[in-house]
N, C-alpha and C positions, 0 to 999 in steps of 0.2 A: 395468433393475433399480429397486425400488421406493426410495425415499430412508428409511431407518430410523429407529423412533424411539429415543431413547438418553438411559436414564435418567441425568442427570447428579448425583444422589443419594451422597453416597458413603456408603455401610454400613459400621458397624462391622458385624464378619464375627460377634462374639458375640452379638450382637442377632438374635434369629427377624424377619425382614419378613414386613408382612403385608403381602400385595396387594390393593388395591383398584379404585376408578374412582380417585381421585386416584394414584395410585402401583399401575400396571399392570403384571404379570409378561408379559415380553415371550417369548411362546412360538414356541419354533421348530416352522416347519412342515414335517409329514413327510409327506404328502401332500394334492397338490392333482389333482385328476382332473375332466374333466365328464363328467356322470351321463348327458349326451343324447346319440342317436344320430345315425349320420347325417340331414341333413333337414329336423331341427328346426329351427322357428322360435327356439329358446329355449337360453340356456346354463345350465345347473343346475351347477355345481362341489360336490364332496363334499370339503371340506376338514378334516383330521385335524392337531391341534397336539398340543405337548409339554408336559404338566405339569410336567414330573417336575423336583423341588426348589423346588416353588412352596409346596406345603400347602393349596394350591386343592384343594375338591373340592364336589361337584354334586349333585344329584340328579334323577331322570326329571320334565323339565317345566320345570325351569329353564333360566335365558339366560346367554347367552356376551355379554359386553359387548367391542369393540371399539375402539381410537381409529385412525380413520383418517387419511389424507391427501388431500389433493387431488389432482385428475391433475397432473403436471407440466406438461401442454401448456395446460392452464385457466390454470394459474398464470404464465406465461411468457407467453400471450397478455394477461391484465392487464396485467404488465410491459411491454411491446408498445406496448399501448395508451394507458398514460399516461406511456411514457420516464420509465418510475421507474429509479432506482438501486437495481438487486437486492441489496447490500451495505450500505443504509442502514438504521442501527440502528431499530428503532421497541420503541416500549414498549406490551407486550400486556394490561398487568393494573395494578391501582391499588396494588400491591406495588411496583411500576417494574423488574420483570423485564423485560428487551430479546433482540429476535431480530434477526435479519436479516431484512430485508423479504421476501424470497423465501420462507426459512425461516419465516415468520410465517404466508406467504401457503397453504406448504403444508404446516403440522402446528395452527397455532393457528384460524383463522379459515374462519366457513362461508358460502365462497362461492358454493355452487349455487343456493343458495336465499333468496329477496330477502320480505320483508314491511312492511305498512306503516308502520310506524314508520323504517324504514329509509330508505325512499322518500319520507318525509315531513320528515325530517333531512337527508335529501341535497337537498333544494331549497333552502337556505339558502346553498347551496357553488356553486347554478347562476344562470345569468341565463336559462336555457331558460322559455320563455311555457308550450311543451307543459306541462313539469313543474311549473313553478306552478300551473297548471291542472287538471293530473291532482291535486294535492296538496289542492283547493280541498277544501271539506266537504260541496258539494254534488256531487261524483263522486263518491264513496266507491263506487259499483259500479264505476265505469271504473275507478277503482284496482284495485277487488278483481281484475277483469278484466285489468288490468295483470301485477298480478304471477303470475299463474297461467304456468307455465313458464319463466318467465325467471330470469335472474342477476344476480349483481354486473356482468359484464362487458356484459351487457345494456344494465345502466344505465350505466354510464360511457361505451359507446357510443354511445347512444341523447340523454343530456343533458350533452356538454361541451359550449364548455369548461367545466373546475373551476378553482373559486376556491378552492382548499384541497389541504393538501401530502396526502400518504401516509400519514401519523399520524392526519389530522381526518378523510380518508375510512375507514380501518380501525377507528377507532375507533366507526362507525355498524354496524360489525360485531357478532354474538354469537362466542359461542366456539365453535369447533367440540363438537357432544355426540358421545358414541360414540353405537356402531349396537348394536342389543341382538339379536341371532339365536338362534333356539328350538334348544337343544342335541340332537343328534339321535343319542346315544351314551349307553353305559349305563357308568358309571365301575367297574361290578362285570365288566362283559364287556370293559373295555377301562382296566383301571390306569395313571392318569398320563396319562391322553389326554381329548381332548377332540374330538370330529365336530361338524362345520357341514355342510347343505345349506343352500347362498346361490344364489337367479338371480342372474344379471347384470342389471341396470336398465341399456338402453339404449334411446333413443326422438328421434323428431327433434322440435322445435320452434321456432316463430317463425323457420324458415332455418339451425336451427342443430342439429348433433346433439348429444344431451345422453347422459352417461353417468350413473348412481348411483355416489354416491363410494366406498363403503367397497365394494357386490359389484362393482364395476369393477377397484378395486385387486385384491381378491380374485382377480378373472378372470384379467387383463391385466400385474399389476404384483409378485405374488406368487410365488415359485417355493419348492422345496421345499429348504431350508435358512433361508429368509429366516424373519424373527422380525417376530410381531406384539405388540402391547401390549396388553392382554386381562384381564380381571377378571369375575368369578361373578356374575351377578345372581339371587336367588333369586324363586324366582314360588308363593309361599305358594299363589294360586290355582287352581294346576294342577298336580294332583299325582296319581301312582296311587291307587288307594285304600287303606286299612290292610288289608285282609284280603285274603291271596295267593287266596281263595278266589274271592272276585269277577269275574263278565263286565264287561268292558269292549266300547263300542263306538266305534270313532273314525273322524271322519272329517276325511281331510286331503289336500285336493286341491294338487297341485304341490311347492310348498316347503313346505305345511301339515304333509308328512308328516314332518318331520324330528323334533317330540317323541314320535311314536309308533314312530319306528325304536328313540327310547331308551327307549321303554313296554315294549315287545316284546322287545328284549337284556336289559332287568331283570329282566322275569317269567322266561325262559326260566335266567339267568342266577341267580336267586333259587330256582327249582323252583315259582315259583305255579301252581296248577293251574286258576285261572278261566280262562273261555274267550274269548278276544279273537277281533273282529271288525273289519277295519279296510275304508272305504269310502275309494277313491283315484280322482283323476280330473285328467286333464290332457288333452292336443290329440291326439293319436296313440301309439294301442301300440305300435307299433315303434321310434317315436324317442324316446318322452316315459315311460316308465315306469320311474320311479325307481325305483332299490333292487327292479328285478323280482324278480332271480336270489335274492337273500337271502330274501323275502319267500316266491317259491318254495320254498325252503331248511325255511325256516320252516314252511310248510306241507304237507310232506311229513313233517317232524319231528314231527308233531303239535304245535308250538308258538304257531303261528296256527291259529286256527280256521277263518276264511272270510274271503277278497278277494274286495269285489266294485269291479270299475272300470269308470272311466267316460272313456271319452273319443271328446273332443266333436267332434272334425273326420275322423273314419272315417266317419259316417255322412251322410247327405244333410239327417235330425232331429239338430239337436244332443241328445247324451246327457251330463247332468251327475249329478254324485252322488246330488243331491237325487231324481232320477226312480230312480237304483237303489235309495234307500231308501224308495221308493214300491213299487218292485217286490218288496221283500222286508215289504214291511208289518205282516204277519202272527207274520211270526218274529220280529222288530226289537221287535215290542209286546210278549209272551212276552218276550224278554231283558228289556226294562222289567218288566215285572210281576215278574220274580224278582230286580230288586234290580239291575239291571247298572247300572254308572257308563256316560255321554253325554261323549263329547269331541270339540270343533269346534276344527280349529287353519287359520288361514287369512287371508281377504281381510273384512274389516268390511264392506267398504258391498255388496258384492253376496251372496256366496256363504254367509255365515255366515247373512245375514238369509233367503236361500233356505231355507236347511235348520231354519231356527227354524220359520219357517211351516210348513214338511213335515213337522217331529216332530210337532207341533201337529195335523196334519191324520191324521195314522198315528193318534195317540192317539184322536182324536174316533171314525176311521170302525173300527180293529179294539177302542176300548174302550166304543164304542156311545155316546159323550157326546156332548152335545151343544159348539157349538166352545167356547161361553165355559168349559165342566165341563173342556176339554181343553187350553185354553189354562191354566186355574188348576192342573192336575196336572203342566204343564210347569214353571210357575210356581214350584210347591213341590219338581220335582227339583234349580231350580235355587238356592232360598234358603234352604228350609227341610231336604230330605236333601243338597244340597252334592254330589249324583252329578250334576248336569247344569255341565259347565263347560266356557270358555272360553278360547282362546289367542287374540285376534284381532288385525289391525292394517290 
């Protein structure tokens, strides 16, 4: 079971709380499921929390802010490694609030992830030559290349012994941040609740398998009664359009799909009559296609207009989204001409930058521009009409 967090706050009961990041409404969760079939390379969980007596409330395009925990096994392995006493008080913040070392280790402090400053602090604590040297100013690549996959427990491995208690090394610490996940629920089609689709981030490295902290918990360490800590991030930038009239076109490969499950429950959910079209794409139909049946659902209902997917390892040519919004070119340009809102929710460095270039190139060859005329009308859906937008990460 996952270790909880526990608001130690005491509330006067006549005072409304508000929740926020600092002071999170700990929602119970009432279901946790994974989305993938048998097969899959991939865990996708469809997670659904409790609002209800929070005052929290959302809208389609907005984020779910999270505080997670550490694995237990990460944490215990620090402890391990450097014969700490898991019961020693340490003081986490310049207020001289104290935790238990252990407690510190797995609610306050983030230790999957090491940078330089960190690394550059922590050789003052060692007598290691390596790490002096990594630390010098003419590595600063081998650094950079240093910390690319590694941890806290990396380094403490890697350069004792330490000359410095448990306080002086945590204190080279940041805070743990929450995790912010694209809400994938419409609060009109589902009162008091709140939907996540989260993958699981698992991957080996440097000899060591590594987990993502908070969809790991999610995956691994969360059951349905357990309570998370949780607060609204609103995303002013991503939002349906004003008028229920409006085409919409999204595209949202893998977990990208989850602000458009809550596009799609709103419209449907509100009676908008614009026509949605949503473009999806993951590794295999059979195991990997999220929210199919609903999406089906929906398109039999007349509430989706047209799915088109893409996935990439059926075939012997990979097929991504980008090439099925090649394939429908013609019609895609037509929805732009009449005014349809562009929404990408997804991956930054590869996939987003994919489908930028391919609007751009739909634009040029069905609106006969030349690329720079087609690049500048992309340009303008996205700064100056506000229908071209982005969820990216």
């Amino acid at each position: 079971m996952m270790v909880l967090y526990v608001d130690t706050k005491t509330e006067n009961k006549n005072v409304p709380t508000t929740y926020s990041r600092t002071n999170p409404f700990r929602a119970s969760v009432l279901n946790n499921r994974n989305l993938n079939g048998a097969g899959s390379s991939k865990e996708t969980r469809h997670i659904e929390l409790s609002l209800k007596g929070s005052g929290l409330s959302y809208g389609p395009g907005d984020c779910l802010g999270i505080l997670p925990e550490n694995d237990p096994a990460l944490v215990d392995a620090v402890l391990e490694e450097m014969k700490w006493d898991p019961n020693e008080a340490i003081t986490i913040n310049k207020q001289g609030e104290t935790l238990t070392l252990k407690k510190a280790l797995l609610t306050h402090f983030e230790i999957t992830l090491l940078n330089k400053k960190i690394v550059q602090q922590a050789a003052a604590f060692s007598d290691s030559e390596t790490l002096q040297s990594l630390v010098h100013p003419e590595n600063v690549d081998e650094l950079k290349n240093y910390l690319e996959g590694r941890d806290f427990l990396d380094l403490l491995r890697e350069f004792g012994p330490w000359k410095a208690t448990a306080q002086e090394l945590l204190g080279l610490l940041r805070k743990m941040p929450p995790r912010l996940y694209s809400i994938a629920s419409s609060m009109n089609a589902h009162p008091d609740e709140v939907h996540l689709t989260i993958g699981a981030v698992r991957y080996t490295a440097h000899g060591r398998d590594r987990k993502g902290v908070c969809s790991v918990q999610c995956a691994e360490r969360t059951e349905v009664g357990d309570r998370l800590p949780v607060f609204i991030q609103k995303n002013k930038h991503f939002h349906l359009p004003d008028s229920p009239e409006t085409d919409i076109i999204m595209v949202g490969p893998g977990t990208g799909i989850a602000p458009f499950r809550s596009f799609i429950e709103e419209r449907v959910a509100t009676g908008a009559t614009g026509r949605s079209w949503l473009f999806f794409g993951d590794q295999h139909a059979a195991s990997d296609f999220l929210y199919e049946d609903e999406l089906t659902a929906y398109q039999e209902a007349g509430s989706l207009t047209k799915v088109d997917a893409a996935f990439s390892r059926d075939t012997e040519q990979k097929v991504y989204v980008q090439h099925k919004m090649l394939e429908n070119s013609k019609e895609l340009y037509e929805w732009l001409k009449n005014g349809a809102y562009f929404y990408v929710c997804g991956d930054k460095q590869y996939m987003a930058k994919d489908v930028h270039e391919t609007l751009i190139t739909i634009v040029e060859k069905e609106g006969k521009m030349s690329r720079e005329d087609a690049e500048a009308y992309v340009t303008a859906m996205q700064k100056e009409d506000k229908r071209y937008l982005r969820d990216v990460y």
